[in-house]
C-alpha positions in Angstrom: -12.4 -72.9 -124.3 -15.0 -73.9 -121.6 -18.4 -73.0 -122.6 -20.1 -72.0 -119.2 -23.7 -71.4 -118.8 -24.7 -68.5 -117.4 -26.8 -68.4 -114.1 -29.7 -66.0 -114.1 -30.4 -63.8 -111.3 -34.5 -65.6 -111.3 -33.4 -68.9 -111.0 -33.3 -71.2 -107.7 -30.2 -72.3 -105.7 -31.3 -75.8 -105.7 -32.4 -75.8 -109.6 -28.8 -73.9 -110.4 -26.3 -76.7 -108.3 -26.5 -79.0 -111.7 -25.2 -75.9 -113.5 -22.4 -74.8 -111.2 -21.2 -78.3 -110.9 -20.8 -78.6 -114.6 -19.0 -75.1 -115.0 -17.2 -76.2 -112.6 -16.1 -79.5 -114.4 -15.6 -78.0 -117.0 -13.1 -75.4 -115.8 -11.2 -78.1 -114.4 -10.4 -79.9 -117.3 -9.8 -76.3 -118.9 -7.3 -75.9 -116.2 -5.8 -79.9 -116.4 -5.3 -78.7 -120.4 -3.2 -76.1 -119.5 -1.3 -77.7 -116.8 -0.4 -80.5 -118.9 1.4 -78.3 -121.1 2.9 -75.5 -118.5 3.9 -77.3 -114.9 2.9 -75.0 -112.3 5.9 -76.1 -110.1 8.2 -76.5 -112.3 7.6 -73.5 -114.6 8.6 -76.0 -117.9 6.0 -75.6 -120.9 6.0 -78.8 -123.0 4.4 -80.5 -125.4 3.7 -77.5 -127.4 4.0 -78.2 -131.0 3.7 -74.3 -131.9 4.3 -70.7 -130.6 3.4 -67.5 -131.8 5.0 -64.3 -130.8 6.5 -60.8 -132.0 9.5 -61.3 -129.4 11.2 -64.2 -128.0 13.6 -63.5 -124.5 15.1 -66.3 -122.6 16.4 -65.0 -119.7 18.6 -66.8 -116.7 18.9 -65.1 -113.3 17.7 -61.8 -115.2 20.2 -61.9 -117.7 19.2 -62.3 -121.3 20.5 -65.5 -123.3 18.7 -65.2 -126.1 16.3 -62.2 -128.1 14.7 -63.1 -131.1 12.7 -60.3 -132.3 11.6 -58.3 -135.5 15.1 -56.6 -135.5 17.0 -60.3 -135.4 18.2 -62.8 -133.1 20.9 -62.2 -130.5 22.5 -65.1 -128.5 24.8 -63.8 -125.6 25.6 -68.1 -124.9 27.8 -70.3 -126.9 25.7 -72.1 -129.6 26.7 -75.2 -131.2 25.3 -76.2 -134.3 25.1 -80.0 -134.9 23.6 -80.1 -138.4 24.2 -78.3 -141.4 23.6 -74.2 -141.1 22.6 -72.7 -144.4 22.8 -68.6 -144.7 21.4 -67.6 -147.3 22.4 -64.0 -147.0 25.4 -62.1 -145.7 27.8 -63.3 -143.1 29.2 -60.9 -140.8 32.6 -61.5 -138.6 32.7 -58.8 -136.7 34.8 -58.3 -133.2 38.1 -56.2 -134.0 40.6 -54.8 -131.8 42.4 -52.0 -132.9 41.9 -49.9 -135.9 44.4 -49.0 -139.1 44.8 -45.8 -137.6 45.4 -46.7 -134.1 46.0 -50.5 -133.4 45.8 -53.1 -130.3 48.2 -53.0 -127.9 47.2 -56.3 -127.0 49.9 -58.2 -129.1 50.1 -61.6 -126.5 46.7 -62.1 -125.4 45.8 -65.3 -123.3 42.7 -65.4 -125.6 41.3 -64.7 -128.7 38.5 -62.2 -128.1 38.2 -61.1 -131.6 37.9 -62.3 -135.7 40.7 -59.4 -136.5 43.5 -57.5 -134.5 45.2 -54.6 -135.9 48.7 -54.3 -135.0 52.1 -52.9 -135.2 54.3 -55.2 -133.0 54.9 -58.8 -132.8 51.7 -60.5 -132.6 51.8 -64.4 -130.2 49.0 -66.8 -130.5 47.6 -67.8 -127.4 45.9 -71.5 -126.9 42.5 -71.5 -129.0 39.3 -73.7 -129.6 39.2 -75.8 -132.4 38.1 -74.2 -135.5 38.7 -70.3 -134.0 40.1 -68.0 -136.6 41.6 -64.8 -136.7 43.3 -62.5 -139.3 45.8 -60.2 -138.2 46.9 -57.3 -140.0 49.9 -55.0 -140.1 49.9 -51.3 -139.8 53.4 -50.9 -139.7 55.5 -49.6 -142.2 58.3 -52.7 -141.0 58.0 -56.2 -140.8 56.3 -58.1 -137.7 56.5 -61.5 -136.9 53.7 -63.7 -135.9 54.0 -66.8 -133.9 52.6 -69.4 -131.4 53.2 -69.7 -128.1 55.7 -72.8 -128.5 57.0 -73.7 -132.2 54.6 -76.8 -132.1 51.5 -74.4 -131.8 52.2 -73.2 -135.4 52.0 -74.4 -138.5 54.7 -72.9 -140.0 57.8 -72.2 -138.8 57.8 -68.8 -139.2 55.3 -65.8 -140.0 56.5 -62.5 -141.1 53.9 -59.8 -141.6 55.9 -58.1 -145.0 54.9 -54.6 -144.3 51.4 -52.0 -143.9 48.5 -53.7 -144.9 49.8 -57.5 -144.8 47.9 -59.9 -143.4 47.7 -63.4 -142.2 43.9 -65.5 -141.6 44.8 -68.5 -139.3 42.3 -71.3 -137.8 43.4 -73.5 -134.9 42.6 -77.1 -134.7 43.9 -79.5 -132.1 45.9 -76.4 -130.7 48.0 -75.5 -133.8 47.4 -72.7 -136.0 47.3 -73.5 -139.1 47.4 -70.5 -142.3 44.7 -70.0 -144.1 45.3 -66.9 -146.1 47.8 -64.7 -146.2 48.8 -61.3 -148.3 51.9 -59.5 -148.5 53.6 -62.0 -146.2 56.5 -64.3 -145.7 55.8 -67.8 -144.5 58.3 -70.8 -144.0 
């Protein structure tokens, strides 16, 4: 921080120039400090080794990408992770579409949208992204099948949810879903 020296009201405009020229140095290297980290026409800050903050927002075009705050950390973005990610407390998958009381009608979707899909009709698997999973379960009484979009985009050659409460975890790599888990089910 600039330490500027004061003026006084008694003293002389001719005896004070040495004075303001000084303050006025030494604002401008305040000033070159801080521009070297925050570009005025660019808006980046760089060069900062540390931050301190209760709240962190990113925002693009007003909408929030990321929220870091004392209640957690929200990203509304894909994130990849290219190292290893350690949780050392409890994982969370949440995202479900239908309930075991009333389940998704949405039995071909052209996505996955959720980590689990109630259902009580034939279930298709649309295209994915490597390493997407999803575990579908049965709330019918009567057996449902579950199946890719061609034969070659499962597996297995043939899923059959066994009855209520069966279920099936599947992950897709190199667009074929492969079974991870299954209860109460028939697979060939």
């Amino acid at each position: 921080m600039a330490n500027i020296t004061e003026i006084l009201g008694t003293d002389s405009v001719s005896s004070s120039r040495p004075i303001i020229n000084s303050n006025f140095e030494l604002l401008n290297d305040e000033l070159a400090s801080v521009t070297a980290l925050l570009n005025p026409t660019t808006s980046a800050l760089s060069g900062v080794s540390k931050v301190t903050t209760a709240e962190l927002l990113v925002l693009l075009n007003g909408t929030s990408l990321l929220s870091v705050n004392s209640l957690g950390a929200a990203f509304n973005t894909p994130v990849t992770i290219s190292n290893v990610a350690k949780l050392n407390g409890t994982l969370v998958k949440s995202g479900v579409l239908g309930t075991a009381a009333v389940p998704t009608t949405q039995v071909t979707p052209t996505a996955i949208t959720a980590i689990t899909y109630f259902v009580e009709a034939n279930f298709t698997l649309p295209e994915a992204v490597d390493g997407q999973e999803v575990t579908i379960i049965n709330t019918s009484d009567t057996s449902k099948s579950v199946s890719g979009l061609s034969q070659e985009s499962l597996g297995a050659t043939t899923i059959s949810l066994v009855g209520k409460n069966s279920t099936v975890t599947l992950r897709c790599f190199n667009n074929v879903w492969y079974v991870i888990s299954a209860y109460n089910t028939d697979i060939v």
